[in-house]
C-alpha positions as CSV (number, residue, x, y, z in Angstrom):
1,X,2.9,-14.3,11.0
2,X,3.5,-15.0,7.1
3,X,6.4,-17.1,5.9
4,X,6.8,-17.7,2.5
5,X,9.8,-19.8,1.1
6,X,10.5,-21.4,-2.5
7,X,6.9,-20.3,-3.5
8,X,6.2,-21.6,-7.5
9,X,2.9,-21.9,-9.3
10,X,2.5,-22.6,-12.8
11,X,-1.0,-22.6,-15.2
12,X,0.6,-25.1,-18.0
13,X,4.2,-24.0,-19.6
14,X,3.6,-20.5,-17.5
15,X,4.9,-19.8,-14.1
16,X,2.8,-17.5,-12.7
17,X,5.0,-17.0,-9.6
18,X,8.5,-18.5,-9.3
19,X,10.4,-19.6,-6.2
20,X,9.3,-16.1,-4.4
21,X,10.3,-16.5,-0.6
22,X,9.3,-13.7,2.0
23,X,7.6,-12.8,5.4
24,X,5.5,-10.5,7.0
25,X,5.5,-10.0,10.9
26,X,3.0,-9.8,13.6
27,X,1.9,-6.3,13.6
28,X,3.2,-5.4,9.9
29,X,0.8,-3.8,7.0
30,X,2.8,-4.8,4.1
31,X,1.9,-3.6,0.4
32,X,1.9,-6.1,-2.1
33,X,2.8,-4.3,-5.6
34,X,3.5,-5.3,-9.4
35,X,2.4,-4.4,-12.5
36,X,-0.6,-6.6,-14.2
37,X,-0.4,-10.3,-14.9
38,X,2.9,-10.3,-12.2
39,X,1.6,-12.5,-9.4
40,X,0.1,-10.7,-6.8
41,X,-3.5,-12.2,-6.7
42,X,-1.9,-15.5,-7.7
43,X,0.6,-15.7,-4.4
44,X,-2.3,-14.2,-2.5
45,X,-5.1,-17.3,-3.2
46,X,-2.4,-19.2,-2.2
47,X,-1.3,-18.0,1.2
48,X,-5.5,-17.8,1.6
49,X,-5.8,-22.0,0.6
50,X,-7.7,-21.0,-1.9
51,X,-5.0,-22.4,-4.9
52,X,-2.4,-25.2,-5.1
53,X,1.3,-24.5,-5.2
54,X,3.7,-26.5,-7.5
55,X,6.2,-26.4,-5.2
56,X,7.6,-24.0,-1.9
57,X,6.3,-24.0,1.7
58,X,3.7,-21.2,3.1
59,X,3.0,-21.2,7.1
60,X,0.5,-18.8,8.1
61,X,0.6,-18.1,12.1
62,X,2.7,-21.1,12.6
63,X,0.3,-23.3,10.5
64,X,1.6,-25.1,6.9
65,X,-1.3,-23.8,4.5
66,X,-1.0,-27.0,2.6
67,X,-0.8,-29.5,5.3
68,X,-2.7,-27.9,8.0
69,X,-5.5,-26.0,5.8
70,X,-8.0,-25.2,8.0
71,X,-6.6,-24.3,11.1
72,X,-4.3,-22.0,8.7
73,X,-7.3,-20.3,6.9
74,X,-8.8,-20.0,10.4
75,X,-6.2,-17.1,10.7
76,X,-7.2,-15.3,7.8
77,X,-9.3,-12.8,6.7
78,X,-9.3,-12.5,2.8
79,X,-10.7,-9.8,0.7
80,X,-10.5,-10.8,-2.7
81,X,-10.8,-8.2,-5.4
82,X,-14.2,-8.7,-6.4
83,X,-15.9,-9.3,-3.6
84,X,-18.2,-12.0,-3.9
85,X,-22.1,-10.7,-2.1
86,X,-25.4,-11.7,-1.9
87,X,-27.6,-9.1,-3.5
88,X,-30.8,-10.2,-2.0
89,X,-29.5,-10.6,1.5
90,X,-29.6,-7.6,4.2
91,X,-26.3,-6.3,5.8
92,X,-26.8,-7.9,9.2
93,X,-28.3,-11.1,7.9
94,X,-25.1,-11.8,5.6
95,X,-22.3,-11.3,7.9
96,X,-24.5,-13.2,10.6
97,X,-24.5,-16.2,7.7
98,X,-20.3,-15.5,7.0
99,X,-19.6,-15.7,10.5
100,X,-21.6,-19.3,11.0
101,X,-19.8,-20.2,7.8
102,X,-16.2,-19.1,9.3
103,X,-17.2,-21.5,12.9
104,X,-18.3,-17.8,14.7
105,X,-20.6,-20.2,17.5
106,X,-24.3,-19.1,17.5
107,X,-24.0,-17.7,20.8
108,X,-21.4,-14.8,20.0
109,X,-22.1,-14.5,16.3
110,X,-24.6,-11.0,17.3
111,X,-21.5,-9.7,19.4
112,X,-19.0,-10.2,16.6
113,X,-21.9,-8.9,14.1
114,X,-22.2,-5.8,15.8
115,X,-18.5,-4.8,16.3
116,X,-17.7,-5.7,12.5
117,X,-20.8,-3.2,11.7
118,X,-19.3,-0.4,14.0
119,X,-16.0,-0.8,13.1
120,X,-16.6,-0.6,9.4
121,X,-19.2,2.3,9.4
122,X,-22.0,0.1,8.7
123,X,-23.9,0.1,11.4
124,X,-26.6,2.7,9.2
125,X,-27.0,0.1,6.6
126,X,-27.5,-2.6,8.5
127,X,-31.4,-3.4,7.6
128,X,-30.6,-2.6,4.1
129,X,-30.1,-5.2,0.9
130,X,-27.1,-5.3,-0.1
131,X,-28.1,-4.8,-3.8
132,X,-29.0,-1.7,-3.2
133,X,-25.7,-0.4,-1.7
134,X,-23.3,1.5,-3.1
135,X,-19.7,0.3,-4.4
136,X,-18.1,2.2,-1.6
137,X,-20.3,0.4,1.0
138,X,-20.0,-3.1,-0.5
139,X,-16.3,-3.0,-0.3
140,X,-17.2,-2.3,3.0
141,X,-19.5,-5.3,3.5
142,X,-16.6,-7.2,2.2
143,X,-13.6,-6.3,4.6
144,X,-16.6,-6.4,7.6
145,X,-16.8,-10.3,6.1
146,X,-12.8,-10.2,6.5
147,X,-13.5,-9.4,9.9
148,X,-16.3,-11.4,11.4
149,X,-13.9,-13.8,12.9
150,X,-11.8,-11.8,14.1
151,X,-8.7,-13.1,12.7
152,X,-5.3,-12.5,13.4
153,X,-4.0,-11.7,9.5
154,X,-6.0,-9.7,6.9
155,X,-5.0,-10.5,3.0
156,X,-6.5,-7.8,1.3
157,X,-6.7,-7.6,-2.3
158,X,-7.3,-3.9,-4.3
159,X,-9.2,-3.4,-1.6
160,X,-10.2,0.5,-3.1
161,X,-10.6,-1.0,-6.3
162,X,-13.7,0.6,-8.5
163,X,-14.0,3.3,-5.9
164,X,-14.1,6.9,-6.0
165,X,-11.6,9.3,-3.9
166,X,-14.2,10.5,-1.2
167,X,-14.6,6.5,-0.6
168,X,-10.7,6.0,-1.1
169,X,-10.3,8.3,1.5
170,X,-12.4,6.7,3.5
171,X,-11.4,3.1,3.4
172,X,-8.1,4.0,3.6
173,X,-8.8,5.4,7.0
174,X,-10.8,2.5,8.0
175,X,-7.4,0.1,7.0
176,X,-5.3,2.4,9.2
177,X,-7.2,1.8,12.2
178,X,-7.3,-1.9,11.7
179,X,-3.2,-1.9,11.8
180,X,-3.5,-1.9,15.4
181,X,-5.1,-4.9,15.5
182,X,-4.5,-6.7,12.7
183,X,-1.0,-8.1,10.5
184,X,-2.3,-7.1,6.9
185,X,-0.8,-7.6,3.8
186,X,-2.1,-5.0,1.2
187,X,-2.4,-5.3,-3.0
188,X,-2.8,-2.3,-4.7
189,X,-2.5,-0.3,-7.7
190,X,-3.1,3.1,-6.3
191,X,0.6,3.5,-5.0
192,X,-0.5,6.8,-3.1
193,X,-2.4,4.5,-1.2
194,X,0.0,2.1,-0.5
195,X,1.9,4.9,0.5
196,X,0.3,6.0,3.1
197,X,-1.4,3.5,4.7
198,X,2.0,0.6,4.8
199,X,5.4,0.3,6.4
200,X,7.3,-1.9,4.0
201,X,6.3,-2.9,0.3
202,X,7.4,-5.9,-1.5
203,X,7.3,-5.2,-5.6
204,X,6.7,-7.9,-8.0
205,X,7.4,-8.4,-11.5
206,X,7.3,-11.0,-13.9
207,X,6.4,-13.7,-11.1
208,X,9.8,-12.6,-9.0
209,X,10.0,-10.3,-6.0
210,X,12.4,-8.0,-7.2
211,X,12.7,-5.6,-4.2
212,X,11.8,-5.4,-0.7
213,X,11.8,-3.1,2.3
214,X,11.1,0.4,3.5
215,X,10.3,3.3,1.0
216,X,13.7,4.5,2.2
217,X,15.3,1.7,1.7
218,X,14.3,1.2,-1.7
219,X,14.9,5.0,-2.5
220,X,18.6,4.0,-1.3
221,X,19.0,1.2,-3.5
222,X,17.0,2.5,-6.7
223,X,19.7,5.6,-6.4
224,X,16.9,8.1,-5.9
225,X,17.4,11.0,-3.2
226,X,17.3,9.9,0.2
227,X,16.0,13.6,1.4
228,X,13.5,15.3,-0.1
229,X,14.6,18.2,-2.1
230,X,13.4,22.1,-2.2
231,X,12.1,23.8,-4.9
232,X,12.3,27.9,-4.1
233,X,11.7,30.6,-6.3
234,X,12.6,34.1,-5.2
235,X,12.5,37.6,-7.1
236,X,16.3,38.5,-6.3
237,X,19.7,38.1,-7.9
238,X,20.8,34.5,-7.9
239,X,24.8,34.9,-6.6
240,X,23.4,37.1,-4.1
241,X,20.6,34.5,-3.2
242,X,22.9,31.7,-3.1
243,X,25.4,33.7,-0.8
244,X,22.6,34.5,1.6
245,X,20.4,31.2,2.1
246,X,23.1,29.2,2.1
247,X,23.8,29.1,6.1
248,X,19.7,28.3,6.2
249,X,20.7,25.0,4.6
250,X,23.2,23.4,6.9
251,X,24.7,20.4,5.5
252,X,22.4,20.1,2.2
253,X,23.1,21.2,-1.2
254,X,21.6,24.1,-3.4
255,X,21.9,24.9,-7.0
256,X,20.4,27.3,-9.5
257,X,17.6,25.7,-11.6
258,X,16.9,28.6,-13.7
259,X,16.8,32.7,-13.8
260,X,14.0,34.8,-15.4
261,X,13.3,38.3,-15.5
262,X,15.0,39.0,-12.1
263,X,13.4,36.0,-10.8
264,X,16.0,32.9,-9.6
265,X,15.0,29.5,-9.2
266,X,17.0,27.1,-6.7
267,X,16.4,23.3,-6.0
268,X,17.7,22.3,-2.3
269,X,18.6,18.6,-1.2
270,X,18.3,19.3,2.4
271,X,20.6,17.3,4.8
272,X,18.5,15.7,7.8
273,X,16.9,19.1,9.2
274,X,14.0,20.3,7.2
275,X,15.3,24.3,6.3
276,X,11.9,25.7,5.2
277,X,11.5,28.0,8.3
278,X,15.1,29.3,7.9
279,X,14.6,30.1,4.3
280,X,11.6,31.6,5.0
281,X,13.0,34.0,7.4
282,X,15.7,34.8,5.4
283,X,13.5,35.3,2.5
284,X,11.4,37.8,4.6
285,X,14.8,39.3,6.1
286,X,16.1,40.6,2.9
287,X,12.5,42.1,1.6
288,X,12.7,39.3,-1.3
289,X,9.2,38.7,-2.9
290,X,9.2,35.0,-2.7
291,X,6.7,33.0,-5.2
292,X,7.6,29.2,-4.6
293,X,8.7,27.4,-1.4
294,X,7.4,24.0,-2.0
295,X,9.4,20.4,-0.7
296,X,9.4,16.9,-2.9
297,X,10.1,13.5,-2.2
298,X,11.2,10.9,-4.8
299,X,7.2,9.1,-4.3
300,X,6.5,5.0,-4.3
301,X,5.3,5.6,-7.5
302,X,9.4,6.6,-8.8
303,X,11.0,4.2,-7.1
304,X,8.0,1.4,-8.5
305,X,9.4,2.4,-11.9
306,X,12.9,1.8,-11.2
307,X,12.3,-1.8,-10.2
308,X,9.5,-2.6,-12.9
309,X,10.4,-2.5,-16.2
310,X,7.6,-1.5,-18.7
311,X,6.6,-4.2,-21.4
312,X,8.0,-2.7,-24.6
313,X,11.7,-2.3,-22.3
314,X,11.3,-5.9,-21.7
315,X,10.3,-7.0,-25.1
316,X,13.2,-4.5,-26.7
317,X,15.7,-6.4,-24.3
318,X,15.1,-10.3,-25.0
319,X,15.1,-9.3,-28.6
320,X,18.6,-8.8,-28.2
């Protein structure tokens, strides 16, 4: 649905992006990630027709963005990161004005109204000014604006920006459910979020795409743990310990972390079965007082700092 090749822009002697090619397909929720200043909003006004390129190709559902604008943009739904409303209007009566603006025809315009109000839990607000809203419910109004045309990619651009986590909660939900329907490509900071609610991420930095795929994948090539890893922490002698949950953990590993006052610590790299139940029971077999049995997994945020180098790392290395 997104194809992106040879993609530059400059403002003056700065590249803001440079030569960045990828693609996202029909049905994908893709997060877009990178540290401030490294592109994101940049590539993202762009694929939307909202900015010029210096140089690269961009075809949104089979459309060229530059040479084909409009029927290209017709495609899109684009939240930008502040989203730009009408105080003074109500709910209804701006997306009714968006979707004549997007080439909604007069006659369905209520229809699509209505279903962007349900769908994005607005339909309580709908008499209401939009001034008078909340932040959680204007971010609404915005991706309901995204909506109205029902198009066939959403851009969506810190979408739970400003928010707090009762309302990040809840427009993450309200994303989720849009997957089904919708090819979405996500920018966030909140990596939790992107997390949870996307299948692939692509992470840039400095105006280059330095890593794409599957949070697995990128766990694979950052050289961070594959499985998630164990943390247990039993009152009981630690050889003894070892000897004993060792058939729970099939083909993982197991070593001692630490001993304390009888107490042993042991951090697990499980193989492909999760061994929590059989530890358990073993635990429970032996009369062992057991105080920690808690699993980890190396998070988007770990393997986003192993691709993205901080500023004073990058100013320390072209100083040398």
């Amino acid at each position: 649905m997104i194809s992106v090749q040879g993609l530059t822009k400059r403002y003056g002697q700065t590249e803001a992006i440079r030569n960045i090619s990828f693609s996202v397909d029909k049905g994908e929720v893709v997060g877009f990630l990178g540290p401030n200043g490294a592109g994101k909003s940049t590539t993202m006004k762009i694929l939307c027709g909202y900015l010029p390129a210096d140089a690269g190709e961009v075809r949104v559902a089979g459309f060229d963005v530059f040479g084909d604008s409009v029927k290209a943009r017709s495609r899109i739904g684009y939240m930008p990161e502040n989203v730009p409303l009408y105080p003074e209007m109500r709910v209804s009566e701006y997306l009714s004005y968006r979707a004549a603006l997007k080439g909604v025809s007069a006659r369905q315009t209520a229809e699509k109204v209505e279903d962007a109000l349900q769908l994005c839990g607005l339909s309580g607000v709908r008499r209401k000014l939009i001034g008078t809203l909340s932040k959680g419910y204007r971010q609404r109004v915005g991706l309901a604006d995204a909506l109205i045309n029902e198009p066939d990619i959403l851009i969506l651009d810190e979408p739970t920006i400003g928010l707090d986590p009762g309302q990040i909660r809840e427009v993450r939900e309200l994303i989720k459910g849009l997957a089904a329907r919708h090819t979405i490509l996500l920018s966030s900071h909140i990596l939790s979020e992107v997390e949870m609610t996307c299948s692939r991420v692509l992470i840039l930095d400095k105006g280059r795409i330095v890593a794409s795929g599957t949070p697995s994948d990128l766990r694979e090539r950052a050289g961070l743990p594959l499985a998630g890893s164990i943390r247990i922490e039993l009152k009981a002698p630690a050889s003894e310990a070892l000897a004993i949950l060792r058939p729970a953990i099939g083909d993982g590993s197991v070593q001692i972390v630490g001993t304390d006052n009888g107490w042993t610590e042991l951090e697990i790299v499980s193989g492909e079965q999760d061994p929590r139940e059989d530890l358990f029971r073993a635990v429970v077999a032996n009369g062992w007082t057991l105080r920690e049995l808690s699993s980890h997994r190396s998070s988007l945020e770990e393997i986003f700092a192993s691709f993205v180098k901080s500023g004073e790392q990058a100013q320390g290395e072209e100083k040398r």
